[in-house]
KOLGUMAR-525360 format. One record per residue (C-alpha): residue in three letters; x negated, y, z. Coordinates in steps of 0.05 Angstrom, whole numbers, padded with zeros to 5 digits, always signed. Example, Ala and Ser with C-alpha at 12.3 -4.5 7.8 and 13.67 -1.06 7.14 Angstrom:
% residues 2
ALA-00246-00090+00156/SER-00273-00021+00143/
% end
This chain:
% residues 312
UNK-02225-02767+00929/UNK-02235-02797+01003/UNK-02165-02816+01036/UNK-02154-02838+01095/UNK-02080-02859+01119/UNK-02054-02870+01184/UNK-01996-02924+01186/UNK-02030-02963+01119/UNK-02001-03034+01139/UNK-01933-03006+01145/UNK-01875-03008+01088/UNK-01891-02944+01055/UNK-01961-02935+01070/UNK-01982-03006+01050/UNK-01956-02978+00982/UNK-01982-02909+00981/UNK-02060-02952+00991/UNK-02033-02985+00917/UNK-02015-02921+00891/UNK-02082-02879+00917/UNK-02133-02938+00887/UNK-02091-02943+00826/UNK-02115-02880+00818/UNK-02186-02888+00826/UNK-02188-02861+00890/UNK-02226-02888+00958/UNK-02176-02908+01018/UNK-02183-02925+01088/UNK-02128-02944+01126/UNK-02115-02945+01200/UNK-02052-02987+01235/UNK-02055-03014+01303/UNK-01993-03066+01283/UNK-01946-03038+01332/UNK-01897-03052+01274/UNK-01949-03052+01212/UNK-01956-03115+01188/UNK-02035-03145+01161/UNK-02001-03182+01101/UNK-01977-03112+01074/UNK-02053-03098+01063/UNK-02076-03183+01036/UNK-02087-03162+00970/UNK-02129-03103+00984/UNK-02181-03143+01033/UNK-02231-03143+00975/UNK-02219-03088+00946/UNK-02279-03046+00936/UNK-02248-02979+00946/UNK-02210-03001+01003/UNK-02234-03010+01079/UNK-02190-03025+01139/UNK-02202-03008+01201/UNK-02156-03035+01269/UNK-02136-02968+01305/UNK-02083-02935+01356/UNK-02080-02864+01338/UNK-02054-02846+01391/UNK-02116-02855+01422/UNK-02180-02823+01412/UNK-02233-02840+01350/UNK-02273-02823+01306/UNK-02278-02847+01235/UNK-02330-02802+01207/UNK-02321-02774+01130/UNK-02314-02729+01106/UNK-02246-02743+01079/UNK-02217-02701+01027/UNK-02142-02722+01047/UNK-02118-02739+01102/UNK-02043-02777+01110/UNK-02008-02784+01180/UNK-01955-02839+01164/UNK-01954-02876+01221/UNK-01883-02885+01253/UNK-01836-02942+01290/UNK-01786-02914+01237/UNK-01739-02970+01248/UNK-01681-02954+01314/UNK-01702-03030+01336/UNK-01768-03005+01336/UNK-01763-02929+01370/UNK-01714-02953+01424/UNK-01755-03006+01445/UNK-01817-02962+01447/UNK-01795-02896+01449/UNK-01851-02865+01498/UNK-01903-02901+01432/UNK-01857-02869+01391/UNK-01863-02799+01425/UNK-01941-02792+01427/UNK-01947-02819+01354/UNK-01905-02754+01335/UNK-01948-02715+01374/UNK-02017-02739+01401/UNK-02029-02781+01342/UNK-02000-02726+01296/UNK-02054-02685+01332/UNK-02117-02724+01323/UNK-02105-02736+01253/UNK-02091-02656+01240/UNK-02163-02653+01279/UNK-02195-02700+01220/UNK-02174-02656+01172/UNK-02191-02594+01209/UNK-02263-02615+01217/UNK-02269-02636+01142/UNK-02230-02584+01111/UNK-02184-02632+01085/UNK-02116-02636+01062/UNK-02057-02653+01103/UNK-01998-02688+01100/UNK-01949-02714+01146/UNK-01884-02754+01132/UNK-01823-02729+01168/UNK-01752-02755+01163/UNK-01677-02742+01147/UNK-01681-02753+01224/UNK-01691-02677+01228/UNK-01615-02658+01205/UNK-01591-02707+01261/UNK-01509-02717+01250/UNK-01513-02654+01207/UNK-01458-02603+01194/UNK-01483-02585+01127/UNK-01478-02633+01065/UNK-01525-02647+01023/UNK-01581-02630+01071/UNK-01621-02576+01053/UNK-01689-02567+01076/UNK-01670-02495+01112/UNK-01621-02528+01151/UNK-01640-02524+01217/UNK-01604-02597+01240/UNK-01557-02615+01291/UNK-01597-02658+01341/UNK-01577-02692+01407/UNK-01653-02673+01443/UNK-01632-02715+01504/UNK-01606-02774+01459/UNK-01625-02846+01449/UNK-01647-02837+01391/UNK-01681-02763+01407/UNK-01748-02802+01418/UNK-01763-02813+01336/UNK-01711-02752+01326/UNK-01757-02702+01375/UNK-01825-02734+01354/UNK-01825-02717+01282/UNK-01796-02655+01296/UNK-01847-02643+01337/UNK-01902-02661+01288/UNK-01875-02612+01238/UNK-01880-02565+01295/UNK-01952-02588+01300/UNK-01971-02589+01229/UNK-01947-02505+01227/UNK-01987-02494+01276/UNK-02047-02513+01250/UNK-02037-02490+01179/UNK-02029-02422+01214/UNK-02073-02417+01270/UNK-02132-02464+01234/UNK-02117-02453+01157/UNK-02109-02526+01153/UNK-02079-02547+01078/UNK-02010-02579+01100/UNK-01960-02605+01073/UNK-01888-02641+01112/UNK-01846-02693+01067/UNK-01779-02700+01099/UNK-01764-02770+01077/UNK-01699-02803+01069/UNK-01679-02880+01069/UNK-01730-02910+01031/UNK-01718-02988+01016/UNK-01764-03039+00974/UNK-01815-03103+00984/UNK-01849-03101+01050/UNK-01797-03072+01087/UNK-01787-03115+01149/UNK-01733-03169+01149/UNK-01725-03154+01227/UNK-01721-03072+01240/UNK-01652-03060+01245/UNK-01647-03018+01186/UNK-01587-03028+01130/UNK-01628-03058+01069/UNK-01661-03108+01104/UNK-01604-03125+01159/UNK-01562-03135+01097/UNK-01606-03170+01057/UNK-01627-03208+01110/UNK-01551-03240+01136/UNK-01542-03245+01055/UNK-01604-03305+01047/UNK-01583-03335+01123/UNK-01510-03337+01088/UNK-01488-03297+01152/UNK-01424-03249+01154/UNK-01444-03174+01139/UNK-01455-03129+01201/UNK-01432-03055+01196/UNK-01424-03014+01247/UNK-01368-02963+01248/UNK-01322-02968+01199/UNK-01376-02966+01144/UNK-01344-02898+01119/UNK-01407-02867+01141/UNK-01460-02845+01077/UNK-01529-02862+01067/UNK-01580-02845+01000/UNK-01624-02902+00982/UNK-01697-02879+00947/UNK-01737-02939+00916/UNK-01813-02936+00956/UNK-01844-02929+00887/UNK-01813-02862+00876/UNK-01816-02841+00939/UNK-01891-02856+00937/UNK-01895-02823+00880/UNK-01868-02763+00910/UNK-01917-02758+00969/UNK-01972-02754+00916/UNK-01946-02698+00882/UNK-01932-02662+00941/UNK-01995-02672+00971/UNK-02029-02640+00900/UNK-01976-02584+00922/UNK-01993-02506+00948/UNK-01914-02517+00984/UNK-01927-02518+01064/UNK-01856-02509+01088/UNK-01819-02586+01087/UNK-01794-02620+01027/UNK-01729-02663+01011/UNK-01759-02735+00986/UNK-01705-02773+00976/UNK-01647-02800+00931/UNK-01587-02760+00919/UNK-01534-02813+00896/UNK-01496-02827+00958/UNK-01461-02891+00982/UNK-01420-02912+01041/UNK-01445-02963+01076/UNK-01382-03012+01061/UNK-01389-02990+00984/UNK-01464-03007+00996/UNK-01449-03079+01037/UNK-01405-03095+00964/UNK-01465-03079+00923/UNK-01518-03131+00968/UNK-01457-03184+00965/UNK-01453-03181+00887/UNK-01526-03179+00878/UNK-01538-03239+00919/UNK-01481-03281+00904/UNK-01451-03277+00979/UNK-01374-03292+01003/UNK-01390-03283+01072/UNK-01338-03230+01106/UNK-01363-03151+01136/UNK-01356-03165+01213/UNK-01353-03089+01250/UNK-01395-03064+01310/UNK-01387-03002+01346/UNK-01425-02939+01312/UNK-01497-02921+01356/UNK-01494-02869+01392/UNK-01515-02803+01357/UNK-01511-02835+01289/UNK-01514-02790+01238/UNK-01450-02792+01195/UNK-01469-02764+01121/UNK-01537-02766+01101/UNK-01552-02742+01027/UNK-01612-02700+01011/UNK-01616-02636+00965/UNK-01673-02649+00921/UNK-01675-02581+00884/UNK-01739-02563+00917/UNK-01770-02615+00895/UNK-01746-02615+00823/UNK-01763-02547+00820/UNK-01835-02546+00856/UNK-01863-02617+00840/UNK-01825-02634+00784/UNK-01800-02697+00811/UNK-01741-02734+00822/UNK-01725-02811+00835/UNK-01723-02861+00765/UNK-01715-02930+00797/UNK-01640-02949+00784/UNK-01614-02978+00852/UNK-01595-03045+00816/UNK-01662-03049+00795/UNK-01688-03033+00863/UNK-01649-03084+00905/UNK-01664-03133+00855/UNK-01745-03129+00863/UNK-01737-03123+00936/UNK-01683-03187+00940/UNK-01737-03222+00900/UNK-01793-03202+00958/UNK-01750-03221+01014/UNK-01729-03291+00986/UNK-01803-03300+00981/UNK-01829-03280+01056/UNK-01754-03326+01071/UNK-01795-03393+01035/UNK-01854-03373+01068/UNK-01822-03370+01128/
% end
């Protein structure tokens, strides 16, 4: 099949391009850098199913097929990222989410757009389940990614609807591995990151707050096997064993050796307290669920990080 990703030189799409030409199928990927990064995509330069091609989707352009699949996964996913770009962050859940909808409208192509855990906001209803309808501050710091991918679910109904377009929504939550950036604010790499500096832990809050970490590889594997799916309402992608983020800051220390002490910040505004996903849907309708042990996980991505650290 023709593929053609938005968001390839980012953390999960850089990895979804592996997965797709693993597969024997033909990939071009589009990233404007905004927080993609070109050494995500190195390996791939010479790859002969593989093409690259410098783009702003939020823009208009034309990359002419026709594409049998098309994925819409770019994001500033990270809260560094969104707050410091939030009116970027706003037309890539909407304009961009748009344009690429168009590309598979005019192909006949399949759809797929990545959503978040975003969508349940602070949520009143634990484990999240995908008919939850969220509890979401729309006026909120942190409404600009919140409001933008619920948005482009918003968008991607429509045109299944109105157009027939083959859609699918993965609502993904925290999703940690190599090529994650050391920089974006988000718990993995801010802990990892202080761990190999030999810096003092930051958590914000009292750390009682809960978070689900997926390893990319599943979650990757996921998105495939929705995608091949006839399910157009969204689906959980996630992990289901749930941490707090102090019992999580323990795990990072033992795994890389660290003393250093947990130093506390105030909690962000609007941030979400308990975040755990049901994944029944997906058990039940893709036949999928997460296999990469989180001690195995941390350990490949520690591994990548101590390596960009050296090269650094």
């Amino acid at each position: 099949m023709n593929h053609i990703i938005s968001g390839a030189a980012g953390f999960i799409g850089s990895h979804l391009c592996d997965r797709l030409i693993a597969d024997g199928h033909q990939v071009t990927g589009l990233d404007n850098f905004i927080t993609g990064a070109a050494r995500n995509l190195e390996h791939l330069a010479s790859h002969p199913n593989f093409r690259f091609i410098e783009q702003d989707v939020t823009k208009p352009f034309d990359v002419p097929g026709p594409w049998d699949q098309v994925w819409h996964l770019a994001s500033l996913a990270s809260p560094r990222e969104y707050l410091a770009h939030p009116l970027e962050t706003l037309e890539t859940g909407s304009t961009a989410t748009r344009n690429m909808l168009e590309i598979a409208r005019r192909d006949g192509a399949r759809f797929l757009v990545t959503s978040t855990s975003e969508c349940y906001g602070d949520p009143q209803e634990h484990p999240q389940v995908e008919t939850y309808w969220g509890n979401v501050n729309p006026v909120g710091l942190r409404s600009c990614y919140d409001e933008s991918k619920r948005f482009a679910e918003a968008m991607t109904m429509a045109y299944h609807r109105y157009y027939g377009v083959r859609t699918n929504i993965a609502r993904i939550f925290n999703t940690y591995g190599p090529r994650m950036a050391l920089n974006d604010g988000r718990v993995v790499p801010a802990f990892l990151d202080q761990a190999l500096r030999d810096e003092p832990f930051t958590v914000f809050g009292d750390g009682s707050q809960t978070r689900s970490f997926c390893y990319v590889s599943d979650l990757v594997d996921g998105l495939v096997r929705l995608a091949a799916s006839e399910e157009r309402y969204p689906v959980n992608l996630g992990n289901p064993a749930e941490l707090t983020i102090l019992e999580f800051a323990s795990r990072i220390r033992e795994l890389t050796g660290s003393n250093r002490e947990i130093k506390f910040e105030p909690l962000p505004e609007d941030d979400p307290k308990k975040r755990r996903p049901n994944i029944a849907k997906a058990k039940s309708i893709l036949g999928w669920e997460p296999k990469v042990p989180l001690a195995q996980g941390l350990q490949e991505t520690v591994e990548y990080f101590k390596s960009i650290t050296v090269a650094r």
